[in-house]
C-alpha positions in Angstrom: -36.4 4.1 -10.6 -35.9 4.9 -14.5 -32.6 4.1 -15.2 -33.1 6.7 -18.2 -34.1 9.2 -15.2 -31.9 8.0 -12.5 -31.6 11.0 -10.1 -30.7 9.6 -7.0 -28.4 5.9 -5.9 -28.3 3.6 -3.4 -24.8 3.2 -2.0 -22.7 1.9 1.0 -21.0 4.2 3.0 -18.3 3.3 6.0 -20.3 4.5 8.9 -17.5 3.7 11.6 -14.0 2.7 11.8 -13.6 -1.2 12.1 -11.1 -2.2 14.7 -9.8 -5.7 13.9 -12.3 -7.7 11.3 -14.9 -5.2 10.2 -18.5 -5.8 11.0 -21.9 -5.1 9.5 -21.8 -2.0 11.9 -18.9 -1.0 10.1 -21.3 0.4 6.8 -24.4 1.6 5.9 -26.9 1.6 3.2 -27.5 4.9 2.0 -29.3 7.2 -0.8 -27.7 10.2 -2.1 -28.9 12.0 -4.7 -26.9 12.3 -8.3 -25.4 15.1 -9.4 -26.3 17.0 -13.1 -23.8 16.0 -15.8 -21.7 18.1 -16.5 -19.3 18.7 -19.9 -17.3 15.4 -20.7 -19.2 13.5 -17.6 -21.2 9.9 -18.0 -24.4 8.9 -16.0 -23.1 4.5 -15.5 -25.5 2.1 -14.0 -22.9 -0.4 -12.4 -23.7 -4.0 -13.5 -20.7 -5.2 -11.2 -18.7 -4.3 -9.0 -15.4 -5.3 -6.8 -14.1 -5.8 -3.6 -10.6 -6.6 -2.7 -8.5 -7.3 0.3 -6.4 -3.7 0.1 -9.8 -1.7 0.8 -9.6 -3.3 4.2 -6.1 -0.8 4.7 -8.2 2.3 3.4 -10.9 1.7 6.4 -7.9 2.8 8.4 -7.2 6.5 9.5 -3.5 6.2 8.6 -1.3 7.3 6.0 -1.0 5.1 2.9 -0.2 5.0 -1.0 -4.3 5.7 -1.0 -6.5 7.9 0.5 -8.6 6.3 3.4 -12.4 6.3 3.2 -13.9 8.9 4.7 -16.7 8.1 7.5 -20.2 9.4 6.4 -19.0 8.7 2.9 -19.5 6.3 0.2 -17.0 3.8 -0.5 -14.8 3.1 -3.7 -13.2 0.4 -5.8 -13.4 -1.0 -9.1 -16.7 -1.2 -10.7 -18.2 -2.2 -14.4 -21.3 -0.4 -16.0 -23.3 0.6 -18.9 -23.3 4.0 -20.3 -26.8 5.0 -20.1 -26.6 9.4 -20.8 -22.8 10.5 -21.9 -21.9 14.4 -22.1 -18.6 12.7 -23.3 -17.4 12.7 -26.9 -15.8 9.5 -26.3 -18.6 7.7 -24.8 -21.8 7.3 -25.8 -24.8 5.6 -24.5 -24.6 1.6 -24.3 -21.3 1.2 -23.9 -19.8 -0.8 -21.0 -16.9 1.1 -19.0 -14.9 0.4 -16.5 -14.2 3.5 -13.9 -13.6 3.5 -9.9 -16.8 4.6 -8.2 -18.0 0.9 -7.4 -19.7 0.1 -3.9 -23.0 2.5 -5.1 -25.8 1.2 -7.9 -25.2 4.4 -10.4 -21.9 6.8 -11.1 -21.5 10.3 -12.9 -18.1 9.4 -14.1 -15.7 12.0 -15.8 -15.2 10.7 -19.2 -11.5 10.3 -19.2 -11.6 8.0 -15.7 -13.7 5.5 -17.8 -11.8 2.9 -20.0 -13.9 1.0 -22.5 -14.4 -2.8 -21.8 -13.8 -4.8 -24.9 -17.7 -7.3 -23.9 -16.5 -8.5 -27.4 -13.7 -10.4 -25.8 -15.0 -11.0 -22.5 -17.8 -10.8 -20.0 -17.9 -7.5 -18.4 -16.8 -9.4 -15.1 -13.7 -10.3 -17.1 -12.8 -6.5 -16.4 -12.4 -6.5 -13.3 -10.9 -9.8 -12.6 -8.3 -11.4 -15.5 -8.4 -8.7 -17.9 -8.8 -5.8 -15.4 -6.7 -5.2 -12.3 -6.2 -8.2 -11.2 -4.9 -10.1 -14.0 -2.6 -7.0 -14.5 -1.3 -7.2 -10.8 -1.0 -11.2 -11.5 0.8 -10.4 -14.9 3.3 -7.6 -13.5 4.0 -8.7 -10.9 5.6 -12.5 -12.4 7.4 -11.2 -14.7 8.6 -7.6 -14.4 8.2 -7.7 -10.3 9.9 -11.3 -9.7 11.7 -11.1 -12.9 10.2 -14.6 -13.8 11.8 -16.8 -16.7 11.2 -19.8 -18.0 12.5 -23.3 -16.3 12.2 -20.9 -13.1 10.0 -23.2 -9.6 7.4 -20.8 -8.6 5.4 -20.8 -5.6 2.1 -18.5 -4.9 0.2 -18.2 -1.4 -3.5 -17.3 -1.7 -3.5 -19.1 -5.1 -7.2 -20.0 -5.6 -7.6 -16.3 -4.9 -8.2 -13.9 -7.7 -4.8 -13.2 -8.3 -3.2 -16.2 -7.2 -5.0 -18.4 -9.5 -3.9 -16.7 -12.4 -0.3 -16.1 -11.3 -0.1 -19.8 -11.4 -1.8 -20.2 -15.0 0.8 -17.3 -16.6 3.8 -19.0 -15.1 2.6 -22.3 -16.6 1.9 -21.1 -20.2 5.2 -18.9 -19.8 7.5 -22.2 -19.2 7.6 -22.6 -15.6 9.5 -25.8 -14.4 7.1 -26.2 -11.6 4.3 -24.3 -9.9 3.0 -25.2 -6.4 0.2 -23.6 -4.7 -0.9 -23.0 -1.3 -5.0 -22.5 -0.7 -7.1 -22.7 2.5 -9.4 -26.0 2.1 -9.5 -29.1 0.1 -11.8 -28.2 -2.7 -9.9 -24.9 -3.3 -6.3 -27.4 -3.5 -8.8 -29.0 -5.9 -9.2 -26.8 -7.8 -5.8 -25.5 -8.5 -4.7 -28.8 -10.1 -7.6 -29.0 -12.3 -6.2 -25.2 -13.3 -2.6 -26.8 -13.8 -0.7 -26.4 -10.5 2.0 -29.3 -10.0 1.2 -29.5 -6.6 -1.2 -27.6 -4.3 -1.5 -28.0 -0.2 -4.1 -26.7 2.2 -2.6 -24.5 4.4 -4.1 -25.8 7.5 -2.9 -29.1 7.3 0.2 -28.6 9.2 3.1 -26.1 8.4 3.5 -24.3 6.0 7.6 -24.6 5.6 7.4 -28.8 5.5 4.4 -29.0 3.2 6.5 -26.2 0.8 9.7 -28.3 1.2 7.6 -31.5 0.2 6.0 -29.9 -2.9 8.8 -28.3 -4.1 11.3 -31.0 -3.2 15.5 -31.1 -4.0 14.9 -28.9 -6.5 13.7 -25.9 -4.4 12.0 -22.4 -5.5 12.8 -19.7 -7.8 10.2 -17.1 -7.4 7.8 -16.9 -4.5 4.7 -14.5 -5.3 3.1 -13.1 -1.7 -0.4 -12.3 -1.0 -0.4 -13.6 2.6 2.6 -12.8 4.7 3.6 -14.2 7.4 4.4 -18.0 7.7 3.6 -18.1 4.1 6.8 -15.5 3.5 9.2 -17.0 6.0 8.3 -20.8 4.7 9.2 -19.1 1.1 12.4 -17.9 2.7 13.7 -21.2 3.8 13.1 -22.7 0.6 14.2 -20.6 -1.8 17.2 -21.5 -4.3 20.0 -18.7 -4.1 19.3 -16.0 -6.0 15.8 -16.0 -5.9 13.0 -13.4 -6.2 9.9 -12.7 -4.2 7.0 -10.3 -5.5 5.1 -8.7 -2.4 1.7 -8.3 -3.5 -0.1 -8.4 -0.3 -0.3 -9.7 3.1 -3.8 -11.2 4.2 -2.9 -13.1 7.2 -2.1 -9.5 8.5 -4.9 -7.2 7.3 -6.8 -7.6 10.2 -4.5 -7.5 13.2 -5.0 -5.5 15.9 -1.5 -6.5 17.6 2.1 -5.6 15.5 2.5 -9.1 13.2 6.0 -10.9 14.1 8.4 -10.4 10.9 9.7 -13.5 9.9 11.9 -14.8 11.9 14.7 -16.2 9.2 14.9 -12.7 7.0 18.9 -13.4 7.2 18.7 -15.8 5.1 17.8 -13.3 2.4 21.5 -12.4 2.9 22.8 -16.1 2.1 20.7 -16.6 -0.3 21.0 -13.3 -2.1 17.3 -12.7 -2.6 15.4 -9.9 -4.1 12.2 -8.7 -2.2 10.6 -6.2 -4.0 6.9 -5.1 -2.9 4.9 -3.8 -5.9 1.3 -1.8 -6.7 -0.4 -2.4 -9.5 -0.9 1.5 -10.0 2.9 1.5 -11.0 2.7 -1.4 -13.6 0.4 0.5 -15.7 3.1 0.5 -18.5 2.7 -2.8 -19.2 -1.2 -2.5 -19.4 -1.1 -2.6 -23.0 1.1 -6.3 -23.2 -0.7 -8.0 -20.6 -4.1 -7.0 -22.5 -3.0 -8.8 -25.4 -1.2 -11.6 -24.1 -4.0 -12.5 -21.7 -6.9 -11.8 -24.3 -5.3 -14.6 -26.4 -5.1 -17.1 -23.5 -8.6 -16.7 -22.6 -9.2 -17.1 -26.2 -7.2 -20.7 -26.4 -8.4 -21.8 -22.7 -4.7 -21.5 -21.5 -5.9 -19.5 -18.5 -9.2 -19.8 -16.7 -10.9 -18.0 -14.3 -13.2 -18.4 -11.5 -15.8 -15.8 -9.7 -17.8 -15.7 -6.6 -20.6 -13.8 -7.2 -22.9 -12.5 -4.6 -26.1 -10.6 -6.0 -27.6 -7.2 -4.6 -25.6 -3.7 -3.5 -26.9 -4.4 0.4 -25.0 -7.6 0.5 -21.6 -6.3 -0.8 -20.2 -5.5 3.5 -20.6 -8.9 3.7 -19.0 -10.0 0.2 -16.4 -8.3 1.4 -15.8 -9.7 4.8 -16.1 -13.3 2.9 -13.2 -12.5 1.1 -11.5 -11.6 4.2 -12.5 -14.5 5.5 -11.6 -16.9 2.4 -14.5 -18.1 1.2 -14.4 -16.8 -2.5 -12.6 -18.8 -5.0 -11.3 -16.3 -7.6 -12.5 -13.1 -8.2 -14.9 -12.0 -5.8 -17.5 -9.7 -7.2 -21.1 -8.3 -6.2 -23.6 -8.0 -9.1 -25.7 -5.1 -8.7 
């Protein structure tokens, strides 16, 4: 196919609901043909695009801050492409956008959905990993969610994740007294100190609340930043200094379930302790897009923050990019190159 002339896409659609941890039955490779451009409209062919642990909760009939997919219809997330015909006066062809219609090879994007990507700066993965949505989710959610300031302990769950790993990195270069990690295998613990954790900790190795008070020692936590729930959270709990913050960003251990998950068990001691909980989305940090673009462009510039990918090649593989991620096996950003 032309990509001058592309009149038709591949994409994956959710052909059935998954109950539990989806399954290859779950989606479907699919063609669908494209539709004419209209006024202010962009034809994109997608040179990458993301998945991510909350499009698990939009395979779900239920009420949510999203919409859930539809069955019979194509999936959507975060994706990065060239221009390659624009009926947009802000666009024009060559130029690499970011917009939302991922999971499908080509897009006819309204103009104003599509926000420039800077490839001067970055890779056009950058975009949608530590200068895209995730790094503005890592970004946010320190230090206007948790409130973070410097000589604060900070602790992060699912930190050789995409977010994680940079959550760790911004408390660093912000003046963080310590920052401990928790990851799911020995190379990914690895890796964390190479990135600048103090401390890292497989989570398998035994629990999580005696390998948390080990790494964090008499000194305790300040700010605990969530992407797993559940033992993760109520280890945080117990060591947690008085007056300490937690950001909710997500809960993987949970996403799956098909039985209710068992709060933790010690939530009183938010009481003691005087804690803040505060659950956040990224979709309500947008105000600070503009700081975190700049502050993060400079520390990928200097090599202050890193980032890794896991990059799996070819549209028909991206169901099972996505259950990886679900499963753990990326190590940072998890992305499917189309």
């Amino acid at each position: 196919m032309s990509t001058a002339l592309a009149t038709t896409t591949r994409e994956i659609r959710l052909a059935s609901r998954p109950v539990g941890r989806p399954g290859a039955d779950n989606f479907e490779l699919a063609e669908s043909p494209l539709p004419a451009l209209e006024d202010g409209q962009i034809l994109v062919r997608n040179l990458f695009m993301s998945v991510d642990p909350y499009m698990r909760g939009r395979m779900n009939d239920v009420k949510s801050y999203a919409a859930p997919f539809a069955v019979g219809k194509a999936l959507d997330g975060g994706a990065v492409g060239e221009v390659i015909a624009s009926r947009s006066s802000a666009h024009k062809e060559g130029d690499v956008v970011v917009h939302s219609l991922g999971w499908r090879e080509y897009a006819v994007v309204d103009g104003a959905a599509a926000t420039l990507a800077r490839t001067d700066l970055a890779p056009a993965s950058a975009f949608l990993g530590a200068l895209g949505m995730t790094g503005l989710t890592a970004y946010s959610g320190l230090l206007k969610v948790a409130e973070f300031k410097p000589g604060d302990a900070v602790f992060v769950s699912g930190a050789a994740g995409a977010v994680g790993s940079l959550v760790g990195q911004i408390a660093k270069a912000m003046g963080a007294s310590r920052v401990i990690g928790s990851a799911g295998s020995p190379a990914k613990v690895a890796r964390l100190l190479e990135l600048g954790f103090d401390a890292a900790f497989d989570y398998h190795d035994g629990p999580v609340v005696e390998q948390l008070q080990k790494a964090a020692g008499p000194a305790g936590i300040d700010v605990y930043f969530d992407n797993v729930g559940g033992e993760h959270l109520e280890a945080a709990l117990s060591v947690l200094n008085v007056g300490g913050r937690v950001a909710m960003c997500g809960a993987i251990a949970q996403y799956n379930s098909t039985e209710p998950t068992p709060a933790p068990h010690n939530l009183m001691q938010a009481i003691g302790k005087q804690l803040t909980l505060r659950g956040f989305l990224v979709g309500g940090q947008r105000q600070h897009a503009a700081e975190f673009a700049e502050k993060m462009a400079a520390w990928l510039a200097d090599g202050t923050v890193r980032y890794d990918e896991t990059i799996v090649d070819g549209l028909e593989n991206a169901p099972q990019a996505f259950m990886d991620l679900l499963d753990g096996a990326n190590t940072g950003k998890m992305l499917v190159r189309l």
